[in-house]
DODREN-625252 format. One record per residue: x, y, z of N, C-alpha, C in turn. Coordinates in steps of 0.1 Angstrom, whole numbers, plus 5000, padded with zeros to 4 digits. Layout:
XYZXYZXYZ ...
//
This chain:
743855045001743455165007742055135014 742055175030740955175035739755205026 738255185029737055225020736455315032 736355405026735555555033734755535036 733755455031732455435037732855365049 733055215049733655155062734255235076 735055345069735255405083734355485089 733555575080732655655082731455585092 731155435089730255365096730755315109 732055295106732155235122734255225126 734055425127735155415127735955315143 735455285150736055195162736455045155 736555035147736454895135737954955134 737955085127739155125120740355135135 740155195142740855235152741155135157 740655015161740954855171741954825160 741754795147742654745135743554835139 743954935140745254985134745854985150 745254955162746054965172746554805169 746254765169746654565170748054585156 747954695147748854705140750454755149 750054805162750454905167750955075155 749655105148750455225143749655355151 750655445154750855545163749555655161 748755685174747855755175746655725165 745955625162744855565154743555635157 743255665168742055765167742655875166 743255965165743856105156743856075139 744155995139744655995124742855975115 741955865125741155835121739955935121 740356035128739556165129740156295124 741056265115742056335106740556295093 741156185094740156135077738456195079 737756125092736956205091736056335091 737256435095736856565093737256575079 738356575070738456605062737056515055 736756405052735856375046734356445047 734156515054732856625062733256725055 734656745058734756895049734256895029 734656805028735156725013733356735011 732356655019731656635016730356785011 730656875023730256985025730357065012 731357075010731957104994731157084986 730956934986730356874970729256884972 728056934981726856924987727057064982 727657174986727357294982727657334966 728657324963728757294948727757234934 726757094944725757024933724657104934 723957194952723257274953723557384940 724457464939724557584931724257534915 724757434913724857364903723757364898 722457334901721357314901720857454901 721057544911720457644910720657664895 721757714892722257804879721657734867 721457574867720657514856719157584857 718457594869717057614875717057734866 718057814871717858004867717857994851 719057914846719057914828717557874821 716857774828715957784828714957884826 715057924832714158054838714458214828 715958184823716058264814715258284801 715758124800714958064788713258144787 712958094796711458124794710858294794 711958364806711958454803712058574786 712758474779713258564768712658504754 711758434759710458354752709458474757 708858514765707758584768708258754768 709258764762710158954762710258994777 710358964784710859024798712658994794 712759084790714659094790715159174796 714859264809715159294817715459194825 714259104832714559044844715258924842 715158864824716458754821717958804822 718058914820719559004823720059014835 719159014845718859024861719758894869 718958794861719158644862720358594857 720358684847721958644839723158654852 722658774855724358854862724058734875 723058724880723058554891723758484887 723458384876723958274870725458324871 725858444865727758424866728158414877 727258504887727658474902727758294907 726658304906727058114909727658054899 727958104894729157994881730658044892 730958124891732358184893732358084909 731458114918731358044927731757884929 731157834920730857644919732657694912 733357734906734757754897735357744913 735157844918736357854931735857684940 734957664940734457544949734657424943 735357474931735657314923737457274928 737857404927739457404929739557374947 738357434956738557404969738057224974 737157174965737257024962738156934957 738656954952739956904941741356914950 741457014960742257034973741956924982 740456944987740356864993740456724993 740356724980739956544979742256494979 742956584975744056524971744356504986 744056584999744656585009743956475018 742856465015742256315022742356205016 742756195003743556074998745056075001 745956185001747156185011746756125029 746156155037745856095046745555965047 744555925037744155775031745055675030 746455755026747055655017747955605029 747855675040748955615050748655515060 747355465058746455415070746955255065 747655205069747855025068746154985063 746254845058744654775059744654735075 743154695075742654635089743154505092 743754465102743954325100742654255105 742754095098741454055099741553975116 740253945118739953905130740553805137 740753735131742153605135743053675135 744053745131744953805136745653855151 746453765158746953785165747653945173 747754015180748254115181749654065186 750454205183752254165186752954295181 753854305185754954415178756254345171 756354225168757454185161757554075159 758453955148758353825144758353735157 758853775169758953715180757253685185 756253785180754953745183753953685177 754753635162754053535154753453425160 752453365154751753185158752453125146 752853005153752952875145752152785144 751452735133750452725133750252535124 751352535121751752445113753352375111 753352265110754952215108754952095106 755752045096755451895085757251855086 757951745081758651685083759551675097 760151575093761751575102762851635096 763551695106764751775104765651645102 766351695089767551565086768751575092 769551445097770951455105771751475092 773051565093773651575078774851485085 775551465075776851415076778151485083 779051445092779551515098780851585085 781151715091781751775080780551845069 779951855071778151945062778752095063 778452195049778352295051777452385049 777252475054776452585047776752645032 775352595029775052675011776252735008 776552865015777152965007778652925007 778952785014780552695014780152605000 779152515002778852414994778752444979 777852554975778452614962778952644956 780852724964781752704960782652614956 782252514965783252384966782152304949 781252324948780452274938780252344925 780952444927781052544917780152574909 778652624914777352604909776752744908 777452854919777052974920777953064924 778153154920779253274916778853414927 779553404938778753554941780353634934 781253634934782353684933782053774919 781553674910781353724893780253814897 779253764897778053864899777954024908 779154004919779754124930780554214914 781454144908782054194898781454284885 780354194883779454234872778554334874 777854334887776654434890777454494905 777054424912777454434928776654364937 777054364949776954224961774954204960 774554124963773454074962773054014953 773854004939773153974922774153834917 773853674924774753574922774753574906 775353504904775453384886775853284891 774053254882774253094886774853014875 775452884874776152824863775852694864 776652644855776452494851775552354859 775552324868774352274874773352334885 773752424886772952554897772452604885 772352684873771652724865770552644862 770952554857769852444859769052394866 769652404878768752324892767452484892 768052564890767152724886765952714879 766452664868765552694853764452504859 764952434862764452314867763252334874 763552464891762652464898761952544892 761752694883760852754879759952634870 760252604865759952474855758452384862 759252364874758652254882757052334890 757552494894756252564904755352634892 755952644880755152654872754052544868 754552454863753752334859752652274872 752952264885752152264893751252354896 751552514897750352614895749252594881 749952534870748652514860747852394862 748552324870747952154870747152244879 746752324889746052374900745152474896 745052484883744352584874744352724876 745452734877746552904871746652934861 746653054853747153054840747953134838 749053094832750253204830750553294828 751453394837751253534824752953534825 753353634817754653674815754453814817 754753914826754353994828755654094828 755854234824756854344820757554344836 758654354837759654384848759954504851 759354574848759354744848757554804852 757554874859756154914861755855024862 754855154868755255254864754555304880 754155414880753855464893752055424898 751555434889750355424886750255254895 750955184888750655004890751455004905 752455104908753155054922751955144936 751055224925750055304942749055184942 748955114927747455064927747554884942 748954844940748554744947749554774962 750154904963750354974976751954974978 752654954969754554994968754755144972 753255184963753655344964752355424973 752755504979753955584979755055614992 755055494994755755485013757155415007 756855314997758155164995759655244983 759655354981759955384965761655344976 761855394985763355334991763555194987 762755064986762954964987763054934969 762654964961762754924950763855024938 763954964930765154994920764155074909 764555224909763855294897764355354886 764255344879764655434861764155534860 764955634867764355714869764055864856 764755804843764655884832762955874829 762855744832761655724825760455694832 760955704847759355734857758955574857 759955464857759855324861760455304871 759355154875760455074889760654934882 761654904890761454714888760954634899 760254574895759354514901760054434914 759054454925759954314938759554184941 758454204930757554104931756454064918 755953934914755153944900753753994907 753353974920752454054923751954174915 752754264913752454414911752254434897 752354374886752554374871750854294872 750854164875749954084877748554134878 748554194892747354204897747054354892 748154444885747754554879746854544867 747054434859746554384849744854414849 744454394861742854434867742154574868 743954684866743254804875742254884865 741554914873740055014866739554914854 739254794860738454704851737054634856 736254654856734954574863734754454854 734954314864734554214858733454124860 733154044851731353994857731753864855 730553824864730453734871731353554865 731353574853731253474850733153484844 733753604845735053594847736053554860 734953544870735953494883735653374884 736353324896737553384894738453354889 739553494891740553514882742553464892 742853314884743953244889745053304876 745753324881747253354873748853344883 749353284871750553274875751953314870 752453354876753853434866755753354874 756053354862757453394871758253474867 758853584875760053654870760553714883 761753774880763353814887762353894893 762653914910762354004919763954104922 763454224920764254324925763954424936 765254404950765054504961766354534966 765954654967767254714973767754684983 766954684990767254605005767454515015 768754515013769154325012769454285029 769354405040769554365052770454395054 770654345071771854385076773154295072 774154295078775354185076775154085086 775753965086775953845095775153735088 775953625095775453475086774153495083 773153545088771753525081771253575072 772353685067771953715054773153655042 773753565045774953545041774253445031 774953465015774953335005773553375000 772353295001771253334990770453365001 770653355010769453395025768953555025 769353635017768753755011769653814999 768953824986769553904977768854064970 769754104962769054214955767854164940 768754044938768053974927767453834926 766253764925765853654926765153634919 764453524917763653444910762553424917 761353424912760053384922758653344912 758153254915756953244908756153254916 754753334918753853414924752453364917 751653334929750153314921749653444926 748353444919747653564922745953544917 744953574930744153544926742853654931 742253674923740853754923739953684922 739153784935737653674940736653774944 735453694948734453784954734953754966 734453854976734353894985734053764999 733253684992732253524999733453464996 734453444987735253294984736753344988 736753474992738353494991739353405003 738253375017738953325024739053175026 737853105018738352955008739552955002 739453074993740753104985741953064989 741953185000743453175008743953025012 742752955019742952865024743952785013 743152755001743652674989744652704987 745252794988746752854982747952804990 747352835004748252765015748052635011 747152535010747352395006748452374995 748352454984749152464976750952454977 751052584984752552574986752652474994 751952435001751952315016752652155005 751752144997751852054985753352054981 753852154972755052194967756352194980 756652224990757652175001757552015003 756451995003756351815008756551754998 756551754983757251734975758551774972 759151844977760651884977761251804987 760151744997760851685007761551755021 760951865020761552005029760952015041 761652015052760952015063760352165066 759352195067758652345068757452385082 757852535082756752535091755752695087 754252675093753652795089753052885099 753553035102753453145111752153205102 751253225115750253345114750553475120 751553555109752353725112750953775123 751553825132751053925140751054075138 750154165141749754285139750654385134 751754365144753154455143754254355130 754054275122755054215113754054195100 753254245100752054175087753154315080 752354275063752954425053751854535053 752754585050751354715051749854745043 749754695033748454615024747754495034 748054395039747854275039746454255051 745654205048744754155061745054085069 745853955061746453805067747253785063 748253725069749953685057749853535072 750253465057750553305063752753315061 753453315068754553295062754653115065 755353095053755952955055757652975057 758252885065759652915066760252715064 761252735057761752595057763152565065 763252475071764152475082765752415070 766752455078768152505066769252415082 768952265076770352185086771352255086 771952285081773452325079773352455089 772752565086772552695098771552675108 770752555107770152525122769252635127 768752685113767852795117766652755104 765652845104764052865097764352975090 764252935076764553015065763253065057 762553175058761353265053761753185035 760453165032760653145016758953135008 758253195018756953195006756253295022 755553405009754053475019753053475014 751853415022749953405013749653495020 748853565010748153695019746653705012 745953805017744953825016744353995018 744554085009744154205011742954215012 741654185012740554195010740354304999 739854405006739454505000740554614993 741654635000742754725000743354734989 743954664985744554694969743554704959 742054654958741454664951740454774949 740354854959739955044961741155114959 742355064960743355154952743255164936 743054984929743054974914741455004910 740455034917739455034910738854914907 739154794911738854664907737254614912 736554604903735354584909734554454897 733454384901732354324894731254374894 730354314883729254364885728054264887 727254244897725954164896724854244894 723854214887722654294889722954374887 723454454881723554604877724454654886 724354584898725654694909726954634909 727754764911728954674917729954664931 730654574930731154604943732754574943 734054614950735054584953735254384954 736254374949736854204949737654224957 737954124961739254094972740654014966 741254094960743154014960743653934969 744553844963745353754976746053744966 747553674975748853624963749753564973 750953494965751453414972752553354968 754053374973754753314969754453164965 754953044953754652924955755652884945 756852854942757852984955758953064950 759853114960760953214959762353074960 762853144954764053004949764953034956 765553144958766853174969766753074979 766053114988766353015001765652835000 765052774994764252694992765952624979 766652694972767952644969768952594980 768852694989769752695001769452545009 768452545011767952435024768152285016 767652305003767652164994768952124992 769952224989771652174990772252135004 771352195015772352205028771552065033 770152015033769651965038769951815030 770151805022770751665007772351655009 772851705016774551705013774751535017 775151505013775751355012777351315019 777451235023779251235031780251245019 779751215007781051224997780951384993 780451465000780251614996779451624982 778351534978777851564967776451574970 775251614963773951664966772951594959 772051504967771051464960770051544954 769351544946768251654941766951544944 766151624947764551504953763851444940 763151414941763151294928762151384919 761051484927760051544918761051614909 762651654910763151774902763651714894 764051574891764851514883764351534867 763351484865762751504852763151614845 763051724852763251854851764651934852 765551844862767051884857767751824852 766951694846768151544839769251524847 769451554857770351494869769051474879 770451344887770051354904770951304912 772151444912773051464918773951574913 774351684921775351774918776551724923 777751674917779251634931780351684916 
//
């Protein structure tokens, strides 16, 4: 969530950001927030005024009925209820106010930051980066969602049966090659000084406003709804909730953690080969860093993270490349989003499989998250980052390794880890 103050000082800061977002009418909306904020303020200015009076006059009673003038303390009295009953109605007309400029608040995207390109869609992304060679496959190569069957490693059929379409089962050396790569982006996020969390797969409303799911995304996620839960789409949200309404000092940042668990979304896209086989599901795997900073190191930070996954593809051996999202394709939290996409021989296309981002401020004035130096405190800055999502990064590694006798090499960092190195 925007910071009030920031807009208040320089709302043309807020309005240039949210046109580069392209979102609709930005000086209306941003002079939406700041009348209400005037109004809001007027309020609490009149309300602390009375406040004070009615203390001043109790005062004054006091002394009054110390020296027997109990006339003019009775006088005083019938004032005081007056301004009580008053600051009563001006508490319920504050309490209005503030829900409805936090309703306005909550719709405003973050600012994107200054390197941010402007665009209206993935077509206006930068590329900004791109590391191997595209491999020649073998003539006769299929796509993933062929090769699995013929390798009998992943089940959409059972899983369509068991739940419904988006939720594979994986099996006998696809289970494995699974539990292998969680294995593998774990152990490298702690070699990188992460620390693990295992974090609940159910969250509640509170944790989906604090890092911005709610209250625009509830279409996109799976809720229980007996019990006022979602499931998570991401370890982000469990993670970095872990912080909300906590002030930390100095000497706790910063704060690296890592998790992995099943991402759940309803939204699995449209039809046609590109979402076909693991290129989008309802259910996945993902191990997610997440890291809290001051405000000075967050964009060190970022940087490091992107090194990070940059690390993990070049050791899978995966040919990859890295987009700086433009204005119109960032998420609606995010300042910066790095996507990395890995290129997939077999469909001859660039497969999305990790996002680094960088909220600054925004998710952490939703949770309350602050430090303290010197007695003050101030807002931290969140970032997080796939490192990585296993769906498609399975896809590219089988399609991109197919071998002419139709069997699959696995890259040598994974072997350790899956006691093979070969699925046929």
């Amino acid at each position: 969530m925007l910071q009030l103050g920031s807009i208040r000082e320089n709302p043309q800061w807020a309005i240039e950001g949210l046109k580069k977002r392209n979102f609709p009418d930005p000086g209306q909306a941003i002079d939406r927030v700041l009348e209400l904020d005037r109004s809001r303020r007027e309020l609490q200015t009149e309300s602390d005024n009375l406040l004070a009076a009615a203390n001043s006059k109790a005062r004054e009673i006091g002394q009054m009925m110390k020296t027997g003038d109990k006339e003019a303390a009775e006088a005083l009295k019938q004032e005081t209820v007056n301004l009580k009953s008053r600051i009563r109605e001006l508490e319920v007309q504050l309490k209005s106010s503030e829900a409805i400029l936090l309703e306005e608040l909550v719709k405003l995207p973050n600012v994107p930051h200054e390197s941010v390109p402007p665009g209206k869609s993935a077509d206006d992304n930068e590329i900004v980066f791109e590391w191997g060679d595209r491999p020649a496959l073998p003539e006769g190569a299929l796509p993933h969602w062929e090769l699995i069957k013929k390798l009998d490693i992943i089940d959409f059929e059972l899983g369509n049966k068991i739940t419904g379409a988006g939720f594979p089962v994986y099996k006998k050396k696809g289970a494995r090659l699974q539990r292998a790569m969680i294995n593998f982006f774990l152990d490298e996020a702690i070699a990188a000084g992460y620390s693990e969390i295992q974090p609940p797969l159910l969250v509640n409303a509170d944790s989906g406003f604090g890092t911005g799911q709610l209250p625009d995304k509830e279409g996109q996620m799976y809720e229980a709804t007996a019990d006022s839960l979602f499931l998570i789409p991401t370890a982000e949200v469990p993670i970095t909730n872990l912080y909300r309404d906590v002030i930390l000092a100095e000497d706790q940042l910063p704060v690296k953690n890592v998790g992995h668990t099943p991402c759940f979304r309803r939204e699995a896209g449209s039809w046609g080969a590109h979402v076909r086989g693991l290129n989008r599901l309802h259910q996945f795997d993902k191990v997610e860093i997440v890291q809290v900073q001051k405000p000075e190191n967050s964009y060190r930070a970022l940087d490091e993270m992107i090194a990070h996954v940059k690390q993990l593809l070049e050791k899978l051996r995966l040919p990859y490349r890295i987009l700086r999202l433009c204005g119109g394709d960032m998420g609606f939290t995010s300042a910066i989003t790095y996507d990395f996409e890995v290129w997939s021989s077999a469909q001859e296309r660039w497969l999305e499989c990790s996002s680094v981002s960088n909220f600054e401020t925004y998710q952490s004035n939703r949770l309350k998250l602050r430090s303290r130096t010197d007695g003050k405190t101030q807002l931290l800055h969140t970032l997080n980052g796939s490192a990585l999502a296993l769906p498609r990064i399975v896809a590219a590694l089988l399609e991109n390794n197919q071998n002419a006798d139709g069997s699959v090499t696995i890259p040598g960092v994974l072997v350790p880890y899956t006691g093979f190195d070969r699925i046929n």
